[in-house]
C-alpha positions as CSV (number, residue, x, y, z in Angstrom):
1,X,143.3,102.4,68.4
2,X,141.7,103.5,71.6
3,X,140.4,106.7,72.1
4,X,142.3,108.9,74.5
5,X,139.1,109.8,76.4
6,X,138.6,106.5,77.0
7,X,141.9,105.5,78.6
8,X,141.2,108.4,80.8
9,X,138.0,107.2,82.1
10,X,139.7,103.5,82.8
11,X,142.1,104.9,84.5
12,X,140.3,107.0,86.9
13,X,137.4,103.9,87.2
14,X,140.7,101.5,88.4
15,X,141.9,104.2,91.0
16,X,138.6,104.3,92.5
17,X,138.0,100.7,92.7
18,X,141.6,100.5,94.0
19,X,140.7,102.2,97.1
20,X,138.2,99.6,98.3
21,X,141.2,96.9,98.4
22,X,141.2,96.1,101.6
23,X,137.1,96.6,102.1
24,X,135.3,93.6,102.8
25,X,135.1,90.5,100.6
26,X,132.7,87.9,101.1
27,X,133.6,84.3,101.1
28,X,133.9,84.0,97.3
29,X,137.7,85.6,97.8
30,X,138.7,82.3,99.7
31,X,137.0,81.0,97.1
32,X,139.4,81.7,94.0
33,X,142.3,81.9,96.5
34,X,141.3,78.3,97.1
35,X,141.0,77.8,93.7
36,X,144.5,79.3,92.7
37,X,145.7,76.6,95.7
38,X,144.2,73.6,94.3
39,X,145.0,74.3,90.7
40,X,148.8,74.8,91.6
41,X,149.2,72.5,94.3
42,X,147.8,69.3,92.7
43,X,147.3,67.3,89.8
44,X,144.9,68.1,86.9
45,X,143.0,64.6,87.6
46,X,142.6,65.8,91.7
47,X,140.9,69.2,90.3
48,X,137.4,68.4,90.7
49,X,137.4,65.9,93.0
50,X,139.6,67.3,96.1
51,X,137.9,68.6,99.2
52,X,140.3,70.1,101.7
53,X,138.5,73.2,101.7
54,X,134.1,73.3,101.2
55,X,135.2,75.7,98.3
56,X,135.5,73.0,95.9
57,X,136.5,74.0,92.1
58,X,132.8,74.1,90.2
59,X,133.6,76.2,87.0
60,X,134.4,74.3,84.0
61,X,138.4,73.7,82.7
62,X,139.0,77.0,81.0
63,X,138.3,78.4,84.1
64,X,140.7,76.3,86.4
65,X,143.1,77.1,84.0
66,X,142.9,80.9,83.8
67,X,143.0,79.9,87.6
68,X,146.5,77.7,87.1
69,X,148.0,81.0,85.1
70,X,147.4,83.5,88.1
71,X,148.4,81.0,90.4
72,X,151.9,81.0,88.6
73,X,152.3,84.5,89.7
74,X,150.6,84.3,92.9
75,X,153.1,81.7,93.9
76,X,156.0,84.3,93.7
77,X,154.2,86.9,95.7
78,X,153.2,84.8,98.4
79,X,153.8,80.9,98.6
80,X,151.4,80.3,100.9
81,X,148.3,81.6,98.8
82,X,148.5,78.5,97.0
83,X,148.7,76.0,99.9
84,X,145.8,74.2,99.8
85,X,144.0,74.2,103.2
86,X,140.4,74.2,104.9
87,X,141.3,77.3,106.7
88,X,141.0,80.6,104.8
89,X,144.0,83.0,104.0
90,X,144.2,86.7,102.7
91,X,147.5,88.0,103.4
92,X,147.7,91.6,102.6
93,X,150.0,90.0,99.4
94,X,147.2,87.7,98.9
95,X,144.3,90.7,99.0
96,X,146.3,92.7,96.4
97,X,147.2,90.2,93.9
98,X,143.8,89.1,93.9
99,X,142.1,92.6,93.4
100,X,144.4,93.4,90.8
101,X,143.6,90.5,88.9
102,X,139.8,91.3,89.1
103,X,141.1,95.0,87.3
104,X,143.2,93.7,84.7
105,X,141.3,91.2,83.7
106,X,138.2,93.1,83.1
107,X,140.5,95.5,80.8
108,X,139.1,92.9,78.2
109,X,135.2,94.0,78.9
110,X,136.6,97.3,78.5
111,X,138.7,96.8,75.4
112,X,135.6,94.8,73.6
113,X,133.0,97.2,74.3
114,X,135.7,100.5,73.0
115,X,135.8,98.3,69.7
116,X,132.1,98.0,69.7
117,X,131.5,101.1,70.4
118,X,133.8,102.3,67.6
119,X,131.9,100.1,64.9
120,X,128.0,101.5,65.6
121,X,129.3,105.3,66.2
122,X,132.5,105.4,64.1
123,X,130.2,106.5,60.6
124,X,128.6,109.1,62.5
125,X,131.2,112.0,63.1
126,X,131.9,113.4,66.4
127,X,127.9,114.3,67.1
128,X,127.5,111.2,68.7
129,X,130.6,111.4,70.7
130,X,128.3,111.7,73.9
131,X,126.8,108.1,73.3
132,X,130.0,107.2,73.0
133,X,131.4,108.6,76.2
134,X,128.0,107.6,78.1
135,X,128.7,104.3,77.3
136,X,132.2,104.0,78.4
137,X,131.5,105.3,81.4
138,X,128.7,103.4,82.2
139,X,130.9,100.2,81.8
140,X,134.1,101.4,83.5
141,X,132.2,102.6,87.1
142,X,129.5,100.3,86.6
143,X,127.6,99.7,89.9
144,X,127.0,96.0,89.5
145,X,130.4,95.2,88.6
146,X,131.6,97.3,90.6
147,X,130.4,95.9,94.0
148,X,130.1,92.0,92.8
149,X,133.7,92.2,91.2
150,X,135.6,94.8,93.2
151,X,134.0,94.1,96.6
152,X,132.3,91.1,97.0
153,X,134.9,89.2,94.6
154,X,134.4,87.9,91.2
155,X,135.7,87.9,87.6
156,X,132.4,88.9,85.5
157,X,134.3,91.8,83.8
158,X,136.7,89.0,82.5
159,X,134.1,86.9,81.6
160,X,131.8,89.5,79.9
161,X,134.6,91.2,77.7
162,X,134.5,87.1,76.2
163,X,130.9,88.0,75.5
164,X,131.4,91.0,73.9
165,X,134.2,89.6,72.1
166,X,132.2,87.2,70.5
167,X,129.1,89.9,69.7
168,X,131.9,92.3,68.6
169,X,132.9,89.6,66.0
170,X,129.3,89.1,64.6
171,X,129.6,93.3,64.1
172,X,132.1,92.6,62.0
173,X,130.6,89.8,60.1
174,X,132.9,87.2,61.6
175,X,130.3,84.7,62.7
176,X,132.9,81.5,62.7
177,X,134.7,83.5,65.0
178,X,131.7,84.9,67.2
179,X,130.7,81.0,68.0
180,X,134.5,79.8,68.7
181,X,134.8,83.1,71.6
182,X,130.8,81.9,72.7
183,X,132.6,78.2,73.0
184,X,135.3,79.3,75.0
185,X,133.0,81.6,77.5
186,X,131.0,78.2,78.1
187,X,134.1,76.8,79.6
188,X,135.0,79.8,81.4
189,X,131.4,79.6,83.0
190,X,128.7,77.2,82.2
191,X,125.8,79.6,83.7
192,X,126.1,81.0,80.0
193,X,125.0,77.7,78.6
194,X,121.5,79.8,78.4
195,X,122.5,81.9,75.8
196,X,123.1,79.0,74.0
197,X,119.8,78.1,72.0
198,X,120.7,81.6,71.0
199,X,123.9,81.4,69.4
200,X,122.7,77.9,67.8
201,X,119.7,79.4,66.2
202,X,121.2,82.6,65.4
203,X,124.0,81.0,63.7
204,X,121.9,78.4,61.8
205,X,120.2,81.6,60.5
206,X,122.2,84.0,59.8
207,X,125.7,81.9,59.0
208,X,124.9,78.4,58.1
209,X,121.3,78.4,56.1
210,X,121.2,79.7,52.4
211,X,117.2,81.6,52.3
212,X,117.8,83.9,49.8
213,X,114.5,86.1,49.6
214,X,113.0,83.9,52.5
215,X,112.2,81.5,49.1
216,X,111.9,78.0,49.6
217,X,114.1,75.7,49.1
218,X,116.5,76.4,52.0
219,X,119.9,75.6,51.3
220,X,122.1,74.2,53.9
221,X,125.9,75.9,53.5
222,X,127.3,72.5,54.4
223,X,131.2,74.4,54.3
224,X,130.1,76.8,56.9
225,X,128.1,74.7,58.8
226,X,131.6,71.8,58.9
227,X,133.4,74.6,59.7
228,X,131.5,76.0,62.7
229,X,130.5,72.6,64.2
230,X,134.5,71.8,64.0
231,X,135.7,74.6,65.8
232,X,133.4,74.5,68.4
233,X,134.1,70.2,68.9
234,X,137.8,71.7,69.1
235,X,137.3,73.9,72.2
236,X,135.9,71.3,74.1
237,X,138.0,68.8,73.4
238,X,140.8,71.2,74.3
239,X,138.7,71.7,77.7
240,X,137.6,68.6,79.1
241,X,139.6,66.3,76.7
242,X,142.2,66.3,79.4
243,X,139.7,65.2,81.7
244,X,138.1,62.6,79.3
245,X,141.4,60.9,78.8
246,X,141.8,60.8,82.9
247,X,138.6,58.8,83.5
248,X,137.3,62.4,85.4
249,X,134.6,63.3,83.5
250,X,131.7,62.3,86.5
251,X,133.3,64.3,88.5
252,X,133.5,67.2,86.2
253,X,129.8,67.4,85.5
254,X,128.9,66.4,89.4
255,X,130.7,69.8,90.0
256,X,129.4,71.6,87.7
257,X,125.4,71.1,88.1
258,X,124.6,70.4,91.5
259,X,121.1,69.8,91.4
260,X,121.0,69.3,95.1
261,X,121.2,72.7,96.3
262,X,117.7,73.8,95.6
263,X,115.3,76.2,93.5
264,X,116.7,79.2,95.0
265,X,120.2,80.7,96.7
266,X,120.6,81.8,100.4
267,X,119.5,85.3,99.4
268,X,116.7,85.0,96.8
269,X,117.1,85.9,93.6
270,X,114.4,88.5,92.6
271,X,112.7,86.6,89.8
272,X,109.5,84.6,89.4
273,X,110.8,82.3,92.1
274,X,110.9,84.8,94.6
275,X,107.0,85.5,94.4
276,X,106.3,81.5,94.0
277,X,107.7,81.1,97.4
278,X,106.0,84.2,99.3
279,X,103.2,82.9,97.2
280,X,103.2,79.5,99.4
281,X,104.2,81.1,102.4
282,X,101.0,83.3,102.5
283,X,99.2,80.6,101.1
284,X,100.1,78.3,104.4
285,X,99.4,80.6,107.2
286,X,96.4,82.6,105.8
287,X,94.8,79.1,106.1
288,X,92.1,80.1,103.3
289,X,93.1,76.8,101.6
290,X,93.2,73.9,103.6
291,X,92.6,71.3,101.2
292,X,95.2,72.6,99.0
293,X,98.0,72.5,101.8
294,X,99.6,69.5,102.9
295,X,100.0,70.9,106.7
296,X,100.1,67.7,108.6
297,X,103.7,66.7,107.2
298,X,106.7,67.6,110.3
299,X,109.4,67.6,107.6
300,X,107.1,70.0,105.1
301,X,106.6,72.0,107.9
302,X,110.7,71.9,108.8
303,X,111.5,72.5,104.9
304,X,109.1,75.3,105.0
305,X,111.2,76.8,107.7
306,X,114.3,76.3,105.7
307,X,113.3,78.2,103.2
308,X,112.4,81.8,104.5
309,X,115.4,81.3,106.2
310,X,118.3,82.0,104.1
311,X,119.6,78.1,103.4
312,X,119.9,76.4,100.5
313,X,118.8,72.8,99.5
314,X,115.6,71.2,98.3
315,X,112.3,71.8,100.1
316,X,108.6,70.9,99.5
317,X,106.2,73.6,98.7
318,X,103.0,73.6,101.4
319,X,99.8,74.5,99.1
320,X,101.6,74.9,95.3
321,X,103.1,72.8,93.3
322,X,106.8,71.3,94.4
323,X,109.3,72.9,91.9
324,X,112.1,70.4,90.3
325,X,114.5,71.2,87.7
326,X,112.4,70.0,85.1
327,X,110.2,72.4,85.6
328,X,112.2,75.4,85.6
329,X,113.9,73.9,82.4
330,X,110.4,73.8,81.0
331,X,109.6,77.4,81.6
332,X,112.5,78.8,80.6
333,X,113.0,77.5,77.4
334,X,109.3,78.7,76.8
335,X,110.4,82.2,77.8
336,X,113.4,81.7,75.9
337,X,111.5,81.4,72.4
338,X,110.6,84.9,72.1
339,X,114.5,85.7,71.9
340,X,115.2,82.2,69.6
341,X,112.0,84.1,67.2
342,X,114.2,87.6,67.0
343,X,117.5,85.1,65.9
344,X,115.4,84.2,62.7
345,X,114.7,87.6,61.1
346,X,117.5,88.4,58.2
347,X,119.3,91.9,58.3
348,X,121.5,92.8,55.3
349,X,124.2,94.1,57.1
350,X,126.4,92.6,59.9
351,X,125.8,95.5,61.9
352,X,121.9,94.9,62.0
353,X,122.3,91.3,62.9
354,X,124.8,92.0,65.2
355,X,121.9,94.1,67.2
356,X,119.7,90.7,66.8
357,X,121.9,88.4,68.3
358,X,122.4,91.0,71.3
359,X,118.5,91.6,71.3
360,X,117.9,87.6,71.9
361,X,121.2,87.7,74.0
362,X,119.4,90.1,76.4
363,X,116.1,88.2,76.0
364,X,117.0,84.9,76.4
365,X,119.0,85.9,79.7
366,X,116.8,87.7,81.2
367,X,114.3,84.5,81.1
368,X,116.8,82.4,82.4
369,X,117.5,84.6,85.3
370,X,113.6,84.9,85.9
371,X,112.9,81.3,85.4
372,X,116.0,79.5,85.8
373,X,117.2,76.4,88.4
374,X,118.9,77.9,91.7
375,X,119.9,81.1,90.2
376,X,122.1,83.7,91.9
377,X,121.3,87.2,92.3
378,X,124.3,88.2,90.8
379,X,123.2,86.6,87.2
380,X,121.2,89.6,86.8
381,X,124.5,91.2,85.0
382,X,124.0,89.5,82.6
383,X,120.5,91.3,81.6
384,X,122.1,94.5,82.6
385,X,125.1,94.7,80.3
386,X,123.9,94.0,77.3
387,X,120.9,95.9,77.5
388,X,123.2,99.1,78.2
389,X,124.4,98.9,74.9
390,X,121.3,98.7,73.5
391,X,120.2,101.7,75.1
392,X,122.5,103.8,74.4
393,X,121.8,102.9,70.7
394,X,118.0,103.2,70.8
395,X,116.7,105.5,72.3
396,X,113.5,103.1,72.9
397,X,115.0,101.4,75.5
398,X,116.9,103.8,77.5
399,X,113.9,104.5,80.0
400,X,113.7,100.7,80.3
401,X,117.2,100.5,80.9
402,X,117.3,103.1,83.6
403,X,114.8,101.5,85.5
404,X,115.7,97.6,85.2
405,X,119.7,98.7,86.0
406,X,118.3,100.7,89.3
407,X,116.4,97.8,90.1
408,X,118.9,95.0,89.5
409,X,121.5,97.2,91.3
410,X,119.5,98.0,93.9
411,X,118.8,94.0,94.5
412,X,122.6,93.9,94.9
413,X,123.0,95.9,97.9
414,X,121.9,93.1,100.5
415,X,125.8,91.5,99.0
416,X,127.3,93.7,100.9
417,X,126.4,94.2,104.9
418,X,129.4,95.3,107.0
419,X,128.6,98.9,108.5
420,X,132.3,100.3,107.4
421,X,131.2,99.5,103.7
422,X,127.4,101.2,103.9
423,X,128.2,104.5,103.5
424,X,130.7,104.0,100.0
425,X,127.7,101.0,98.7
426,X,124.8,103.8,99.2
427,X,126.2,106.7,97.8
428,X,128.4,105.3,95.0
429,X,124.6,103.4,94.5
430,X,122.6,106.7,94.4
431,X,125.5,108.2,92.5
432,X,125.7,106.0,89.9
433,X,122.0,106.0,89.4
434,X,122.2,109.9,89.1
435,X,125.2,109.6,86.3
436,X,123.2,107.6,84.2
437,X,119.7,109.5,85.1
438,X,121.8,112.3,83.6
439,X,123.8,110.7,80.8
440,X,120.9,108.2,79.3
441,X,118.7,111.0,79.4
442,X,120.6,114.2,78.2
443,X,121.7,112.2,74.8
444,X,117.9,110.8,73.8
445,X,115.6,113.2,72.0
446,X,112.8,115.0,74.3
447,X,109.8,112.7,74.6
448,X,107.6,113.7,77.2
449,X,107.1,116.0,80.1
450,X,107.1,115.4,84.0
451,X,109.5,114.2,86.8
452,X,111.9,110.9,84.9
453,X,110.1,110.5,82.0
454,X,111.5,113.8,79.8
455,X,113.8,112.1,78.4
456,X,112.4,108.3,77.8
457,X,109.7,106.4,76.7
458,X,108.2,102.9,78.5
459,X,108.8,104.5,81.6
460,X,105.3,104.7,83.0
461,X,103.6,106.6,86.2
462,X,103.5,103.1,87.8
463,X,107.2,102.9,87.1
464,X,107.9,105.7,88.3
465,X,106.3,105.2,91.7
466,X,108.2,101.8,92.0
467,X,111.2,103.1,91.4
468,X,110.6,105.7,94.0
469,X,109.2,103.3,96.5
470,X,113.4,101.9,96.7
471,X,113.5,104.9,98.9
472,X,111.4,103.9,101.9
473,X,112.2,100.2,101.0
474,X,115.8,101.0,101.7
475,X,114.9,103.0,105.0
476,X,112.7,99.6,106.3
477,X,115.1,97.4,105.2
478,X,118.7,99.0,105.9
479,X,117.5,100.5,109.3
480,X,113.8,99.5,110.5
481,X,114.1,95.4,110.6
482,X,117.2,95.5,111.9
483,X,116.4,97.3,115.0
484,X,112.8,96.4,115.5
485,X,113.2,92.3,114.6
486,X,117.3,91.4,114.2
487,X,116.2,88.0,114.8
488,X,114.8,88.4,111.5
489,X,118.0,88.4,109.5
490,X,116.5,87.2,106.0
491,X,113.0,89.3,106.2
492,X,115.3,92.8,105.2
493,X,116.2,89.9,102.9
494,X,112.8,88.6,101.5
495,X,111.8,91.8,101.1
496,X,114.0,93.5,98.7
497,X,113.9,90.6,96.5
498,X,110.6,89.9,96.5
499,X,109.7,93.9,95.6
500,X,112.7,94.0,92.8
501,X,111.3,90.7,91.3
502,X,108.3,92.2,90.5
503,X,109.8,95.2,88.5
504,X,112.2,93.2,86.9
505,X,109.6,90.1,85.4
506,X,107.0,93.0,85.0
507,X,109.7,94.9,82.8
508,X,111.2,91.8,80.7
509,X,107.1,91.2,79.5
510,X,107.4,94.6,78.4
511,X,110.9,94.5,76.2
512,X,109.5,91.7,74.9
513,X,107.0,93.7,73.2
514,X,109.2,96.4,72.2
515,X,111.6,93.6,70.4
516,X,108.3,92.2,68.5
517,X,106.7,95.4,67.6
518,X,110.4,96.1,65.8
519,X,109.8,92.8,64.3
520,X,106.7,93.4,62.9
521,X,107.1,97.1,62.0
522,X,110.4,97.6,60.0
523,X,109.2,100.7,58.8
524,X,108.8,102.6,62.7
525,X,112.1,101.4,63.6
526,X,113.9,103.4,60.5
527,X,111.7,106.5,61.2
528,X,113.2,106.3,65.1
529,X,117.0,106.0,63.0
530,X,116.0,109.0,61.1
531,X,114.7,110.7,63.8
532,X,117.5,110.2,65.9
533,X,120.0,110.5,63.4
534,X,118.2,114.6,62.5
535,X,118.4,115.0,66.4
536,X,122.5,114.8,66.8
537,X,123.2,116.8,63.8
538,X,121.3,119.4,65.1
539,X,122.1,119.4,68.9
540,X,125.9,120.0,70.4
541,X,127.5,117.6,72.3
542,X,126.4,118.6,75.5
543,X,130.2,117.0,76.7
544,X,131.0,120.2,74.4
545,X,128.7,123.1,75.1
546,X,131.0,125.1,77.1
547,X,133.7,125.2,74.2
């Protein structure tokens, strides 16, 4: 059953995103209202190949048909929401129904990570009720949902309580049943298809391989392995059988990996990416390299435009190397590995592999969101999530945490440009990043002196001053550029993701370390346990002090 305390803090996290219902939402609202249209108004086999609208539907079945369900209801609100046509509609009927979806839906995140939550703390008594609480309300107002979901217009929550769902079941030492809920996120959304080397080698591990005392020989568990490999084949035939059987299969995959619309998104990504193609750009006009840069093409020069211009599509590099989808494939399945190494070590409890698999989950994303083939900024969620819940279970990582989540959320803001919305993005921002300043930091154990680091360990002096360098970042970008250069729309742009990439690639070389030096040193990680354990049965809950 739910604690009360956290049915309290839903509720008040779905009144506050309730105000913001008729704020702006970007172009990804006509998007699933377009979506709702199509999957109501016309046959399954005209899915993925009708075009009335440029929104066409590009997320795999499950997706269109959580889309077909809403639609259902939609339909009796307001017919006319799921008319298919080129020209957008929000009705104030269509606005609601669609924002309350995004709130109900992600009831499921909540649900999972409650349940989650309940597992790792429930053994400890009431004095970790303040991790408990910190991480419950760090989900329900969460910034980066908050203003991707509730503003700009997604489903993430939705799709992330499936994640959890499926990690929640490897707590429990379901692991059938933690790769069936991975299956059926890949067909809610395929950008998870990077998590799954993950899952595969995780499972294979920890659920399908016999190793005993790490003694040779291994034996294969051919029942569990039948088992898994049948399940999965199940939810995808359920998915795209329909589509199989229809002779619509090309089109399915055409939709869903568009290779055609270039290394990067309108609004860079902030990941390794980001500071290839500043890299080239300063390369090509410093003019210290002529031999390396191929100057004398017109259309290198006219794709070099295009890209520090906010568009999308494929473009030659001047002076480095041209990047293709092989290559990013390449280097992030080499940053990947780390993540697939941490899947192989054996825990005796489901609990302990249950912290693997999210370890690698947070690894393996965060390479793929560094790395990865036209990624969008709003992928970075998927670092963010998981590693909240390993903070607030190690106390290793919280200082980490705090400083990759201001980061990542501060990378976020540029989603959201409409003067009316800039005063609610900017303070609920800095407010946010104060709450879990406090929260984070009040429930680890003392570490070291001085201004953000009292609390928290791997949050260094150079750290530090990036994370204060947001401030007159913000003031350049939000206020400076815009009324010195306007004609300059994506440099506000460039800049924040270019000076967020470097924290976030700088801090995923250092979580890599902390996930091998756990690796290699059993014996640390039990003395932090122990350490922390001694802490809470000796310090209040500071949610109690005042009792």
């Amino acid at each position: 059953m739910v604690p009360h305390s956290t049915l309290l803090i839903v509720i008040a996290a779905a009144a506050f995103k309730s105000l913001l219902f008729t704020a702006y939402n970007s172009t990804d609202f006509e998007v699933h209202r377009n979506w709702l249209a199509v999957t109501y108004s016309t046959e399954i086999s005209e899915w993925y190949t009708v075009a009335t609208s440029k929104w066409t539907l590009d997320y795999p079945p499950f997706f269109a048909y959580f889309e077909f369900l809403l639609a259902q209801v939609g339909n009796k609100i307001d017919p006319n929401m799921t008319i298919v046509s080129a020209e957008p509609y929000a009705s104030p009927a269509t606005v609601y129904f669609q924002r309350i979806t995004v709130i109900v839906s992600e009831l499921l995140l909540m649900y999972s990570v409650a349940k989650l939550l309940t597992i790792v703390f429930g053994h400890s008594g009431e004095e970790k009720e303040p991790l408990y609480l910190t991480a419950i309300t760090l989900f329900a107002f969460n910034f980066g949902l908050f203003i991707v979901d509730h503003v700009h217009f997604q489903y993430n929550g939705f799709l992330f309580g499936i994640l959890f769902i499926s990690i929640l079941r490897t707590f429990q030492g379901h692991y059938l049943w933690s790769g069936f809920w991975f299956s059926i996120l890949l067909n809610f959304k395929h950008v998870f298809v990077y998590l799954a080397p993950v899952y595969f080698v995780f499972m294979l591990y920890h659920y399908c391989l016999d190793r005993g005392n790490n003694k040779l020989p291994i034996k294969i568990k051919w029942n569990h392995l039948l088992a898994m490999g049948a399940l999965i084949c199940s939810v995808f035939a359920i998915s795209i059988g329909p589509f199989i059987l229809l002779g619509k299969l090309p089109d399915l995959l055409s939709r869903l990996f568009p290779f055609n619309r270039g290394l990067c998104h309108t609004y860079w990504a902030p990941n390794f990416w980001a500071l290839y193609n500043i890299a080239d750009k300063a390369l090509s006009t410093s003019g210290l390299f002529p031999r390396f840069c191929s100057k004398g093409s017109q259309e290198a020069l006219d794709n070099q435009v295009s890209m520090t211009s906010g568009l999308t599509g494929n473009y030659q590099h001047l002076c480095l190397p041209t990047i293709r989808p092989i290559h990013t494939a390449f280097l992030t399945f080499a940053h990947i590995i780390p993540g697939l190494v941490i899947c192989t070590g054996l825990k005796t409890s489901p609990m302990d592999s249950g912290f693997v698999l999210v370890r690698s989950i947070v690894s393996a994303a965060w390479a793929s969101f560094l790395f990865g083939w036209h990624v969008h900024e709003k992928a970075v969620l998927v670092i963010t999530l998981p590693l909240l819940i390993l903070a607030v279970v190690s106390r290793r990582l919280r200082g980490l945490c705090f400083y990759v989540s201001t980061i990542a959320h501060f990378s976020l803001l540029p989603l959201i440009f409409t003067p009316n919305e800039q005063p609610v993005m900017l303070s609920f921002y800095l407010l946010y990043t104060l709450v879990q300043y406090v929260l984070l930091g009040r429930s680890s154990i003392p570490v070291k002196d001085g201004l953000l680091v009292k609390y928290w360990r791997h949050l260094t002096i150079l750290g530090r001053i990036h994370l204060f360098g947001l401030i007159p970042l913000l003031f350049v970008t939000r206020i400076a550029l815009p009324l010195l250069y306007p004609r300059f729309e994506f440099l506000p742009l460039m800049m924040t993701s270019i000076y967020c990439a470097v924290g976030l690639l700088v801090s995923f070389f250092i979580y890599t370390w902390i996930n091998f030096s756990w690796m290699w040193n059993e014996k640390l990680v039990k003395e932090e346990e122990e350490m922390e354990d001694a802490y809470y049965e000796t310090k209040a809950s500071f949610f109690k002090k005042n009792n």
